[in-house]
N, C-alpha and C positions, 0 to 999 in steps of 0.2 A: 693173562690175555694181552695180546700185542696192540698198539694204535692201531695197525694198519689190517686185523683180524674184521672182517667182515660176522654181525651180528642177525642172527636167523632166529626162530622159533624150532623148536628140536623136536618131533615127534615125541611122544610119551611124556616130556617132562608137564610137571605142572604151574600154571599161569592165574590170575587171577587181571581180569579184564576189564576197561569200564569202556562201555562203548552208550549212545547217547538212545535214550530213550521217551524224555519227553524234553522240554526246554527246561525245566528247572531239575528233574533227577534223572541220573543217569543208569543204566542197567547193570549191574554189577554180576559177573561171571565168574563162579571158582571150576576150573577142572583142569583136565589132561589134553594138551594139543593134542590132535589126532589127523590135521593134515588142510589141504586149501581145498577149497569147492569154486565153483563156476554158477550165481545165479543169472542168467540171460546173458549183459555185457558186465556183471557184476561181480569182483572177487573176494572170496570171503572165507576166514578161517573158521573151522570147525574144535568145537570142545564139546568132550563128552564131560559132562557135569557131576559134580561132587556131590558127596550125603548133605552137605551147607544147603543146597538146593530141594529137599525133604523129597515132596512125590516127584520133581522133575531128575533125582540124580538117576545116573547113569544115560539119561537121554544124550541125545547130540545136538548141539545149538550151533547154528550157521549164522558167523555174525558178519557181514559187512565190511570190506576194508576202511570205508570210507568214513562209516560211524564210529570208529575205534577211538576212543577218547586214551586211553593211555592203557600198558600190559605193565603186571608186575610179575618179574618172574621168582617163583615159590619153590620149585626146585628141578634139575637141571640134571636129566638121565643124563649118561657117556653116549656119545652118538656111533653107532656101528660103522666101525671099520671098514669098506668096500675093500674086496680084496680084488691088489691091481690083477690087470689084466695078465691069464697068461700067455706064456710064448713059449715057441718052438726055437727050442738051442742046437744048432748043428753042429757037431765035433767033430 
């Protein structure tokens, strides 16, 4: 990966999240990006949740950009190819 490679969150890969939940313990999140939400003027990434999570996995948790205390990333799908646009070749 280059310096100058700009760093994102990848659909599907999996992350483990600590975003803040009370003043002394934070909320600790394992799953699979799954993409950004919009609460009112609020933005916020979405994980749908791992078996670590017992009755809540597979649910999807909307957490707050702002309360995101740190992401560790646990493993890192290939992100799909967009195939360029195409054109019309005149000969």
């Amino acid at each position: 990966m280059s310096s100058d490679e700009n760093l994102t969150l990848i659909k599907g890969s999996r992350y483990r999240i600590e975003s803040m939940q009370t003043k002394d313990k934070p909320l600790i999140s394992h799953g699979v990006f799954k993409g950004y939400a919009t609460i009112g003027p609020e933005d916020a990434i979405c994980m749908q949740l791992d078996d670590s999570h017992k009755e809540m996995a597979g649910r999807i948790r909307f957490i707050p950009c702002h309360m995101i205390i740190s992401v560790d990333v646990i493993h890192i799908v290939e992100e799909e190819k967009k195939p360029e646009k195409p054109y019309t070749m005149y000969g």
